[in-house]
C-alpha positions as a printed NumPy array, in Angstrom:
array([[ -4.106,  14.674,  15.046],
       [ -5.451,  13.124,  18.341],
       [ -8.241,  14.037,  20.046],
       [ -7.96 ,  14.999,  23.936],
       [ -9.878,  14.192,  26.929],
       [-13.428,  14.433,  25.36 ],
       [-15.423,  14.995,  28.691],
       [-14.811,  18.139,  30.833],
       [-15.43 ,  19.393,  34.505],
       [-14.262,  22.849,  34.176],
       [-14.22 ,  24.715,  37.335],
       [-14.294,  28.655,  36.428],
       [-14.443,  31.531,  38.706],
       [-15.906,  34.22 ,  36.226],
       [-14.966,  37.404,  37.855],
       [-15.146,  39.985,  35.159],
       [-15.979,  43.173,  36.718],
       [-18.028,  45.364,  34.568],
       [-17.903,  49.708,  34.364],
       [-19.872,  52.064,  33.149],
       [-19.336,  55.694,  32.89 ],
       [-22.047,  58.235,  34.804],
       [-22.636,  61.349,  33.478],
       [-19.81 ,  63.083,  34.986],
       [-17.442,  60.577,  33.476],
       [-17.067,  58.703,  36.649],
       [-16.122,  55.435,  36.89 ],
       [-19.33 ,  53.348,  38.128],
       [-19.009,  49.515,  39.153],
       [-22.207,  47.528,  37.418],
       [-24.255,  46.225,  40.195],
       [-25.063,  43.076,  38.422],
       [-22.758,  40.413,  39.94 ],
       [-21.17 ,  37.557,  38.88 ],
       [-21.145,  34.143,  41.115],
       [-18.752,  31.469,  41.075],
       [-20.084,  28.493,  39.485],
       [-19.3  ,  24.98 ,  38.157],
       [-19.573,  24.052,  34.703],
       [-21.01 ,  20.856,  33.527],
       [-21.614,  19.719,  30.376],
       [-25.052,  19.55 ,  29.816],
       [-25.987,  22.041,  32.406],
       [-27.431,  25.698,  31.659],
       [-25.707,  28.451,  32.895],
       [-27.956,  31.341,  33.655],
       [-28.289,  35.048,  34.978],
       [-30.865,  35.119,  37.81 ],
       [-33.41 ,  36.474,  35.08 ],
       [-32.013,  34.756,  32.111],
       [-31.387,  37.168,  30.055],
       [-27.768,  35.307,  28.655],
       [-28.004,  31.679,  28.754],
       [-24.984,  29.091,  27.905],
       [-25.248,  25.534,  27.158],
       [-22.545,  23.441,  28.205],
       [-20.956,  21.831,  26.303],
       [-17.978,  18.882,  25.649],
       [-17.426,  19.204,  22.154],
       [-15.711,  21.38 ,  19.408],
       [-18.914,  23.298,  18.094],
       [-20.224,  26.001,  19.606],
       [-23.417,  27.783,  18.566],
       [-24.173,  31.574,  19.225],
       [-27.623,  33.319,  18.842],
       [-27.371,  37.336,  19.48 ],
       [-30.557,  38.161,  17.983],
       [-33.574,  36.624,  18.42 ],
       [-34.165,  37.775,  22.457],
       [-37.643,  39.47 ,  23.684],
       [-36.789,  40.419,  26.647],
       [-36.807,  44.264,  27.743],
       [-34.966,  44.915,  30.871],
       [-36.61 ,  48.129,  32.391],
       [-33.072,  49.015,  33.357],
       [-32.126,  49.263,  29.186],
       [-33.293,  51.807,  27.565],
       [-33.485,  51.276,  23.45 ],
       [-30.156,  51.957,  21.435],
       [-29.65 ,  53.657,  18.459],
       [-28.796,  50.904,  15.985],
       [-30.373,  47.607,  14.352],
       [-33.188,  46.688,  16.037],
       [-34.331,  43.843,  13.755],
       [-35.097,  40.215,  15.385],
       [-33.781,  37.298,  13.867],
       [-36.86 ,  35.79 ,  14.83 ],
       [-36.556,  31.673,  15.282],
       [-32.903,  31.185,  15.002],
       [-33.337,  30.443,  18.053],
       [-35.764,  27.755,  17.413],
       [-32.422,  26.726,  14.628],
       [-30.246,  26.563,  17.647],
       [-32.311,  24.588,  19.848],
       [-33.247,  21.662,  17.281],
       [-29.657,  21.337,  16.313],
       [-28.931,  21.505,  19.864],
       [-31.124,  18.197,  20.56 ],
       [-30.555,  16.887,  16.986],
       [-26.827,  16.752,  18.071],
       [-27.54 ,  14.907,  21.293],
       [-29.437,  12.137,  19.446],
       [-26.924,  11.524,  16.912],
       [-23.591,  11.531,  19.377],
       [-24.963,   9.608,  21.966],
       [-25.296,  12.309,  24.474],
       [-22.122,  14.715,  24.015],
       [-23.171,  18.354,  23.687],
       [-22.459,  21.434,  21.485],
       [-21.791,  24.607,  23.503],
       [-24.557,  27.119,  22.643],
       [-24.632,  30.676,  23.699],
       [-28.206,  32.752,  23.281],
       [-29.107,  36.441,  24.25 ],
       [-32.621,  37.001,  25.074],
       [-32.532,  40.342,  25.248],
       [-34.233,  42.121,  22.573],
       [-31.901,  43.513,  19.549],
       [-32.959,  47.726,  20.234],
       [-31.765,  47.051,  23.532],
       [-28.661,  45.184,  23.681],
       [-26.933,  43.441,  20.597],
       [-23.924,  41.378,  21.658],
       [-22.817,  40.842,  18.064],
       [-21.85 ,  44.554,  17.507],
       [-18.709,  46.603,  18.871],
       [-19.256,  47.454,  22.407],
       [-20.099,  50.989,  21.459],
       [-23.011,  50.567,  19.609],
       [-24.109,  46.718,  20.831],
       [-24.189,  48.007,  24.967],
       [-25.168,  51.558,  25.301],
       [-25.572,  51.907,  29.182],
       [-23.958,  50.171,  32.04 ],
       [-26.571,  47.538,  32.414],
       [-26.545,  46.586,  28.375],
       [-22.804,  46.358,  29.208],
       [-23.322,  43.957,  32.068],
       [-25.072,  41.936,  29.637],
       [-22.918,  42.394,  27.012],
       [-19.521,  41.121,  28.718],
       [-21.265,  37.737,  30.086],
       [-22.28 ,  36.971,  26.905],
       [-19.243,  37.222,  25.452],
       [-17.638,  35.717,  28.911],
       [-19.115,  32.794,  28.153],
       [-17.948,  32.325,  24.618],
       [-14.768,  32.584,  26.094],
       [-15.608,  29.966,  28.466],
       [-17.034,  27.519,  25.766],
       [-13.588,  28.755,  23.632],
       [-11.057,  27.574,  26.461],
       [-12.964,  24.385,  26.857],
       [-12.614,  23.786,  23.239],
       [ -8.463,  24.733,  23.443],
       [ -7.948,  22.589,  26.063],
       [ -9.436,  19.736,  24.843],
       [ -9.27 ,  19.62 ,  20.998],
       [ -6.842,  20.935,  18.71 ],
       [ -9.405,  23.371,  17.138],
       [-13.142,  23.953,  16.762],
       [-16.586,  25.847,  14.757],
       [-18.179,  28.266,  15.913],
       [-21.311,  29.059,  14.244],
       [-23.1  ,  32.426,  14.823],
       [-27.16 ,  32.404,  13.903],
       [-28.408,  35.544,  12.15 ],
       [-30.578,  36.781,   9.564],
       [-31.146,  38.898,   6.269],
       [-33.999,  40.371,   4.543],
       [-32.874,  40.428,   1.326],
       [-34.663,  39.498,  -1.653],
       [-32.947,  36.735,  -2.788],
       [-33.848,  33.156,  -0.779],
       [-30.661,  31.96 ,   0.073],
       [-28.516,  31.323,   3.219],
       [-25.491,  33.396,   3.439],
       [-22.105,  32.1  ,   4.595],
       [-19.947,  34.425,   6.214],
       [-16.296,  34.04 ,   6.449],
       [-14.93 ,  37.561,   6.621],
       [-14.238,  37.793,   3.414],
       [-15.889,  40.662,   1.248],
       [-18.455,  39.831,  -1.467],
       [-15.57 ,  41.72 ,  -4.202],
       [-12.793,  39.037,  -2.921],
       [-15.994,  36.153,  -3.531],
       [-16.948,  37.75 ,  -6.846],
       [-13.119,  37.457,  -7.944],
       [-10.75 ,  34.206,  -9.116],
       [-10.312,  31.397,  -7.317],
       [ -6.254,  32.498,  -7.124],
       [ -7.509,  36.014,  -5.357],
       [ -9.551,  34.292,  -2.883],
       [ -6.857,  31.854,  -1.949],
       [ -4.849,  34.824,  -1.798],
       [ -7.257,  36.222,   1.115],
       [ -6.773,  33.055,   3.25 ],
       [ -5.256,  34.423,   6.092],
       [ -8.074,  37.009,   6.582],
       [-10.329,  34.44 ,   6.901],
       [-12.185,  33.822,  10.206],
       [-11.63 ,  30.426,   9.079],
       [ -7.827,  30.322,   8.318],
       [ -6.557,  27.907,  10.783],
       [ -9.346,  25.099,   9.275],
       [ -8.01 ,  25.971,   5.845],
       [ -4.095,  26.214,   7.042],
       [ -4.794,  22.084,   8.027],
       [ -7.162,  21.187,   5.228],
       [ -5.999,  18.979,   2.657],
       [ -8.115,  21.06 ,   0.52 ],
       [ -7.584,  24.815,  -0.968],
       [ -9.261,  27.882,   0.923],
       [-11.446,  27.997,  -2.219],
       [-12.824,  24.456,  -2.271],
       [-13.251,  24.578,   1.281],
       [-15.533,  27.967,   1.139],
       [-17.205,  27.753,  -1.706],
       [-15.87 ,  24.311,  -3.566],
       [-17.296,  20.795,  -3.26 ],
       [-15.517,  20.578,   0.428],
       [-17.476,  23.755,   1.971],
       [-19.995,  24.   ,   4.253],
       [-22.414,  25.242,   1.805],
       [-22.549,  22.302,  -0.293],
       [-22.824,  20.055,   2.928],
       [-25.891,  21.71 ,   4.047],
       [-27.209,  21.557,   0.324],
       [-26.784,  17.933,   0.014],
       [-29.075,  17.755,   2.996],
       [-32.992,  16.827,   3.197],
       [-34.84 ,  16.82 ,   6.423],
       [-37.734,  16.072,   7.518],
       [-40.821,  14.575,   7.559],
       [-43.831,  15.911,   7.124],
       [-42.878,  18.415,   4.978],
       [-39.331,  17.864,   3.427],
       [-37.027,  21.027,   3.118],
       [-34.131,  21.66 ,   0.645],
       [-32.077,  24.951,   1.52 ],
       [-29.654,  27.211,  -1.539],
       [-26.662,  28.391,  -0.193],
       [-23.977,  31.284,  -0.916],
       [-21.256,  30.858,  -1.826],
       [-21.8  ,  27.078,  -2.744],
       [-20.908,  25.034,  -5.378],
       [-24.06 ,  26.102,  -7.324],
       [-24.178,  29.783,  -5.762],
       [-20.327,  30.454,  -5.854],
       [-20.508,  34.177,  -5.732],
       [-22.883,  36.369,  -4.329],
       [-23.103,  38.42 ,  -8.026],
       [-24.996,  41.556,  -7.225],
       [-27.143,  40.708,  -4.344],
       [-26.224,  41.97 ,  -1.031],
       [-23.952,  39.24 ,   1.444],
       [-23.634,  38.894,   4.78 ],
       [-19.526,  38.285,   5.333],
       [-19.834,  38.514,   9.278],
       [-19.886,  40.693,  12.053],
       [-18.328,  41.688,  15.107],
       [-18.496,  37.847,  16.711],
       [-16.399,  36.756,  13.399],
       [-14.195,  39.598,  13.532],
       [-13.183,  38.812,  17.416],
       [-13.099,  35.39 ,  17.528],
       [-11.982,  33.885,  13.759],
       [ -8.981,  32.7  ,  13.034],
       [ -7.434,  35.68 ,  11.2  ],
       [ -6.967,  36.673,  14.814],
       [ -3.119,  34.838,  15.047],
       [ -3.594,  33.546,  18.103],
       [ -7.674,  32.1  ,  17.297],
       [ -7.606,  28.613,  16.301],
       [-11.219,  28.586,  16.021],
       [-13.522,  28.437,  13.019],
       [-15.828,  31.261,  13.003],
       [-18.658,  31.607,  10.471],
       [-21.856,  33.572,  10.442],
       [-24.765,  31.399,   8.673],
       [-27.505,  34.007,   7.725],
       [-30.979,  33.26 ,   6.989],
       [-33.76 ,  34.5  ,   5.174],
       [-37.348,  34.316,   6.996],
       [-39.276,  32.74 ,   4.277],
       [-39.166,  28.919,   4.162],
       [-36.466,  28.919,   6.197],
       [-37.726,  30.467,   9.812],
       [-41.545,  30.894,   9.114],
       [-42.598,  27.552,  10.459],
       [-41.358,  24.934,  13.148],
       [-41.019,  22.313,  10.525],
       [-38.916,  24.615,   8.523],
       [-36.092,  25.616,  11.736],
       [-36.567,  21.934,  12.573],
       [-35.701,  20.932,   9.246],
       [-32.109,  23.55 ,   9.088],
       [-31.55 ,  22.57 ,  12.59 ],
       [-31.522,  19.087,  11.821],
       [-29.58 ,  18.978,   8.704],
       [-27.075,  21.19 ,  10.441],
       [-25.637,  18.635,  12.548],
       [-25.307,  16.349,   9.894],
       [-23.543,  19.553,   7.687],
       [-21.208,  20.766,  10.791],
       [-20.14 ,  17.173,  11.401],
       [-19.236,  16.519,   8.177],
       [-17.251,  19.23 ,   7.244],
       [-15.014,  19.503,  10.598],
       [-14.488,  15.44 ,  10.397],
       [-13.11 ,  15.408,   6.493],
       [-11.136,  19.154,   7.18 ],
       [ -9.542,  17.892,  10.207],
       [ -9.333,  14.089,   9.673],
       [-11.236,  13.83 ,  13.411],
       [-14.654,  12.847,  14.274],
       [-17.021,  14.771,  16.425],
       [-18.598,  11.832,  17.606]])
């Protein structure tokens, strides 16, 4: 499997034109525009009040945040469904971010946050309940426009990539959560029924060229979640982190799992045309996001975790 070109000018003309309906059902064009730009790896791509921010990046990894955003448009008014922040994934997103820099030598992951607040706009729900007026919409669509973005570059240039999506839990137990689209029943079954659930996997094209069965690589001594468990990081206060479904955590049992939302759902590979790997890593808040040294520490190890894992499932390096 050979790599392609590695470093990217992309030249995009994002003209997405967003609509809204009034309240006579007529067809309203957003007044938020769109401008032609270049995109340059290493460069952040902004709205004029950066509310959506994107990274650029030249590698196969791309990281989204939807919820940790404070920002309250006066144009937004609050929406009816989860309002709750994943407070300091972002702080996850931006120490892996320069984490990943260090150790490649200057390439860059593609990273993706929303700092709009959750009860106003949430970009990792259906459109319907994630963008409630024309403005959330706005919002909504160039977030997603550029995943799309960071997806193409990815296509064009490698033969497939991760894309990890940075959310949270409050349940009880303290353990991340790997989400993979698959339902905690399929987890808490055989190892034959979850092979058998492969192809609705948001992960199914990484499996489909893995030398190793879907249910080493999600849960088995090739997944993700042992990779980030074999991890320590960092001084002054070292950090260890369980994770579900893991070698030693292989099912979720009776506790309540995060399998993924709406980004998994629209951009995993169970999608037959997706050859990316989609996977929702959920966090608790204690130890994990309650202090810089502990988001430092996940960030950290998570380069180390993602690299591993894409280089031995796709026999490529990242760097």
């Amino acid at each position: 499997m050979a790599k392609k070109l590695l470093h990217i000018n992309l030249y995009f003309f994002i003209s997405v034109i967003l609509f809204s309906c009034s309240d006579n059902n007529r067809i309203e064009q957003s007044t938020l525009p769109t401008p032609e730009v270049k995109f340059t790896p290493g460069e952040i791509i902004s709205d004029v009040d950066g509310f959506v921010q994107y990274y650029v990046g030249n590698t196969p990894i791309i990281i989204t945040v939807p919820h940790d955003g404070t920002s309250i448009p006066n144009t937004i008014p609050p929406r009816s469904g989860d309002s709750t922040r994943a407070e300091n994934t972002q702080g996850i997103a931006q120490y892996f971010y320069n984490g990943f820099i260090d150790e490649s030598n200057g390439l860059f992951p593609h990273v993706i946050l929303n700092n709009i607040d959750r009860s106003r706009m949430d970009p990792d729900s259906p459109p319907s309940i994630g963008a409630e007026n024309s403005f959330a919409t706005s919002y909504f669509n160039r977030y997603h426009t550029y995943i799309g973005v960071a997806i193409d570059s990815i296509e064009a240039n490698f033969d497939t990539g991760i894309l990890l999506n940075l959310v949270s839990h409050d349940d009880d137990n303290q353990i991340i959560e790997m989400g993979f689209n698959i339902s905690k029943e399929v987890f808490n079954s055989s190892d034959n029924i979850l092979d058998n659930s492969q192809s609705q996997s948001s992960i199914s094209y990484l499996s489909s060229i893995s030398s190793s069965s879907f249910h080493e690589l999600v849960r088995g001594f090739d997944s993700i979640g042992k990779r980030i468990m074999d991890q320590n990081c960092c001084k002054p206060i070292y950090y260890t982190f369980d994770v579900t479904p893991s070698p030693d955590f292989p099912v979720p049992g009776d506790e309540n799992y995060n399998s993924g939302g709406y980004t998994l759902s629209t951009y995993g590979s169970h999608n037959s045309t997706s050859q990316i790997g989609a996977m929702d890593l959920s966090t608790p808040y204690l130890n994990h996001r309650d202090s810089p040294y502990a988001y430092l520490a996940l960030g950290r190890m998570l380069v180390s975790a993602l690299s591993n894992f894409y280089s031995d499932t796709t026999g490529m390096s990242i760097y």
